[in-house]
N, C-alpha and C positions, 0 to 999 in steps of 0.2 A: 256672332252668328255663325253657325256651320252649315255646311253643304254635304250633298248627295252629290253621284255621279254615275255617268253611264257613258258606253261605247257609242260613238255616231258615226266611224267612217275607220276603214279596214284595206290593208293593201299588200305586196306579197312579190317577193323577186327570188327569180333562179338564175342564176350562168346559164351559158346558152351548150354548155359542154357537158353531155350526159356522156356518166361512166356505169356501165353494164359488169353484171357478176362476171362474165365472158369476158371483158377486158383482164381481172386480175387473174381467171381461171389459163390466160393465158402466157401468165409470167409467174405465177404463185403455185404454191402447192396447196391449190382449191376448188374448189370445182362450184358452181349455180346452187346445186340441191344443197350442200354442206352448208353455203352463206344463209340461204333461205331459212334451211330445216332453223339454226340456229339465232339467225337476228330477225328474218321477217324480210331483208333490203332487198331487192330487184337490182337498185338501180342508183343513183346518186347525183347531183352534179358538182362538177369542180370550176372556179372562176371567177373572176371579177376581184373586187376590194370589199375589206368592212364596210368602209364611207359609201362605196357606189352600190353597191347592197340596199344600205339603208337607205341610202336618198331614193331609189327608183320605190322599194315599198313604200317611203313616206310621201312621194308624188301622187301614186295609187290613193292611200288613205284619203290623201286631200281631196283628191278628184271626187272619192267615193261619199264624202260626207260633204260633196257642193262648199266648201271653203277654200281660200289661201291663204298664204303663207302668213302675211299680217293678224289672220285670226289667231294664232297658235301663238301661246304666254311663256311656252316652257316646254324643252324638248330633253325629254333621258331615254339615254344610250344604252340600251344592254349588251355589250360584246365580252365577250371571253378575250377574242386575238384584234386588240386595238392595231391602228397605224403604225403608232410610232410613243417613246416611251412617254412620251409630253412632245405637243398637246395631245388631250384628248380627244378620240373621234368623233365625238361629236359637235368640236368647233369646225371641223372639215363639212361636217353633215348640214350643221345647223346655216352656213356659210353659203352652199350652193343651193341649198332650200330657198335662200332669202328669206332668212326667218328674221326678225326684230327682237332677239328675247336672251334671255339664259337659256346654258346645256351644258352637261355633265354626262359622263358615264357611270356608268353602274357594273361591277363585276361579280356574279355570284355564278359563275357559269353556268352550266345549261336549267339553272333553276332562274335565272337572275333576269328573265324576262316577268315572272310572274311580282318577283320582287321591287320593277321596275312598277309594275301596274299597282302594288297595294302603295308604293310611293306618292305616284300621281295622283291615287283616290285622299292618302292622309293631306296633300298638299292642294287639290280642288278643294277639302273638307275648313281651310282657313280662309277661300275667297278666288284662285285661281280660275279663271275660267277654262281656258283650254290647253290641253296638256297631248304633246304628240308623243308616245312610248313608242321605241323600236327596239328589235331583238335582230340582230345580226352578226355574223360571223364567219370567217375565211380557217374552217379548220384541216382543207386541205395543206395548208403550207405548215401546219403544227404534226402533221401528221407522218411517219414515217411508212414510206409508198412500199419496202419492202418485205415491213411488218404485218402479215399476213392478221393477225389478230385485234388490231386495229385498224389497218386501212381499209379493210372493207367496210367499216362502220362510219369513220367519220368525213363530212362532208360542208358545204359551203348553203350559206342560203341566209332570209330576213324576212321578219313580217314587222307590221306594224301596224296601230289602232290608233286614234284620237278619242281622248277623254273627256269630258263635257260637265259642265257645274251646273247640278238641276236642285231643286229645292229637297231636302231635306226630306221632306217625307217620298219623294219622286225617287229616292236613292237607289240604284239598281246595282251595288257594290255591296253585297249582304254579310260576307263574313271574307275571313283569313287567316292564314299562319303561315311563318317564318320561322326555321330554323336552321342551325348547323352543327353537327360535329367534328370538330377541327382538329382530332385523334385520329380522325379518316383521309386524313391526309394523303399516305403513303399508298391509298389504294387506287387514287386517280391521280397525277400531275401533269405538269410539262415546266421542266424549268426553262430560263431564259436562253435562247438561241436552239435549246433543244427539241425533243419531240413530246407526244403523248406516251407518257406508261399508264399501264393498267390492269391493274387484278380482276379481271372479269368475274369469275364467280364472287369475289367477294363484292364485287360492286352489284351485281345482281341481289345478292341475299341482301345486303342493303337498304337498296334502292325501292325494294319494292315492300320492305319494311318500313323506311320512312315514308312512301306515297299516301300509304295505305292509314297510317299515326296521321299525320297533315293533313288529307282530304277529311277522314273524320272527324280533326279538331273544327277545320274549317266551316264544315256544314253543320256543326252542334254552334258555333255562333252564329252563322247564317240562319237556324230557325228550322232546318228543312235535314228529312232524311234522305238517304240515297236512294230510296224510290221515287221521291221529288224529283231527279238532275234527269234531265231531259239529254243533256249531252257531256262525254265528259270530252276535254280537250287536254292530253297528257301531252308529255316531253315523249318527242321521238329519238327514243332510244335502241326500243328495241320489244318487239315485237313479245316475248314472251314475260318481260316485267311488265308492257301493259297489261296482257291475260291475267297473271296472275294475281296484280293490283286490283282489278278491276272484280274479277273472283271473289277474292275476298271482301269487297267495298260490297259486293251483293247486287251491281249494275253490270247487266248484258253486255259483253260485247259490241252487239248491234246500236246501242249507244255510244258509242266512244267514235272518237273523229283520229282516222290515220293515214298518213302520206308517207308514212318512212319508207315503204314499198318502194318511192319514185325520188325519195331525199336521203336516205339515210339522217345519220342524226347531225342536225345543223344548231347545237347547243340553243342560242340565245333565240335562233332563227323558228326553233322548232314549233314552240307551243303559238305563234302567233300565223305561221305557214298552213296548220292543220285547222286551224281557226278560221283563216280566210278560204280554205279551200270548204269548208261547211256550210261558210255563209254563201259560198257561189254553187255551191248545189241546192239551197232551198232548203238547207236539215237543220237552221235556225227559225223559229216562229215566236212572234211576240209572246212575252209572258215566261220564256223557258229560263229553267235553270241551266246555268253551265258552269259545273266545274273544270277550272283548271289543276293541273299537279303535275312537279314535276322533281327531278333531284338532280345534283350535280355535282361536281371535285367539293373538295371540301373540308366533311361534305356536308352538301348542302342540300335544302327541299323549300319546298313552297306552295302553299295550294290556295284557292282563291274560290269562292263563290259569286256569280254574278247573276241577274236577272234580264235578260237578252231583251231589248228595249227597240221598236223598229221604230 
């Protein structure tokens, strides 16, 4: 027998240490309008751990969906910048959670939260009941503070959702796609002990090349055009591959859900941070579609259709 599934409980953490354009404008050769004009970021926060990241979102989740920790079957970890090289973080996670269950990580970077979720839905779809997904990650300490062209971008942050096993035809997990190009390597990395490189434009032309391919594969399974999605929920990256993605996909702006203003882009963190900041504004209503999309090192992408279930 196979299963459907749906989201039931949603949660969401930042360090308590906001970094302002004005902080790097005033050790950098950069200035507020320059960061803006070109990413979208304001503002960002730096702090905390992968693990305590995730555990305060995964606290959140539980509280929000009236369960604990005994209910949850299985917990995947999306980080990019684990603890440490073994174990994985999410034995540290699953550990102070007082969870009872298996946990694994998952690394597909700032895509690899979406890929964490079509995970939980294929593994609810064999009898799982409940499944906790977390996106987190510490990419301040990956990040090199005097490289003007990446440290204004990247930042620290986690969301996370719990996943739920409803009958089959109840299924609110309507379509997906995975993919990567692993020749794109050389255009995002961070080797061991090192920092982030990165070919900006080319990850741009990219990035918003694969969003654009995977959100349409996505919703041609899922049943539904993108005049269907009610909201999209992308990877905050950056301000002008969502426009442009979203441009082309033929869905308004005014649709789209975005925090990179107040996070920059927190990889794993990202697409589940702008998620829960939607659902706490009221811009989810039963019934809606939400696509996710998103792309990462690589390189990689992932887009996801779901039907927003209250």
């Amino acid at each position: 027998m196979f299963y459907g599934s749906k989201i039931v409980g949603w949660g969401s953490a930042l360090p308590d240490t906001v970094v302002t354009n004005a902080d790097f404008e005033a050790r950098l050769e950069t200035n507020d309008a320059w960061i803006t004009e070109r990413t979208g970021i304001k503002e960002r926060r730096f702090g905390g751990t992968t693990s305590s990241l995730a555990i305060e979102a995964s606290q959140k989740a539980l509280a929000n969906a009236g369960l604990e920790p005994k209910d949850i079957d299985l917990l995947i970890l999306s980080t990019t910048t684990p603890e440490q090289t073994i174990p994985a973080t999410s034995a540290t996670v699953q550990a102070e959670l007082g969870l009872n269950c298996g946990a694994f990580d998952v690394n597909a970077a700032c895509a690899g939260f979406v890929y964490a979720m079509v995970l939980a839905n294929s593994m609810i779809a064999t009898g799982v009941k409940r499944i906790l997904v977390v996106g987190s990650d510490t990419l301040s300490r990956i990040t090199d503070q005097e490289d003007r062209s990446t440290a204004v971008l990247f930042a620290d942050g986690a969301g996370a959702v719990i996943m739920e096993r409803t009958e089959l035809q109840d299924n609110a997990f309507l379509g997906w796609d995975l993919g990567v190009d692993g020749s794109l390597v050389p255009i995002l990395y961070c080797d061991h002990g090192g920092y982030m490189k990165m070919e900006g434009r080319e990850v741009y032309k990219k990035a918003v090349l694969a969003m654009v391919a995977s959100s349409k594969q996505a919703l041609e399974r899922a049943g539904i055009a993108a005049s269907d999605v009610s909201l999209v929920v992308p990877h905050q990256a950056n301000l002008r591959i969502i426009e442009a993605a979203t441009n082309r996909l033929g869905i308004p702006i005014e649709k789209t859900a975005i925090v990179l203003d107040k996070t920059g882009n927190t990889s794993s963190g990202s697409i589940p941070l702008a998620l829960v900041a939607a659902a706490e504004m009221g811009r989810l209503q039963n019934g809606d579609h939400v696509l996710f999309c998103g792309f990462g090192a690589g390189m990689t992408w992932a887009a996801a259709v779901i039907r927003w279930v209250v």
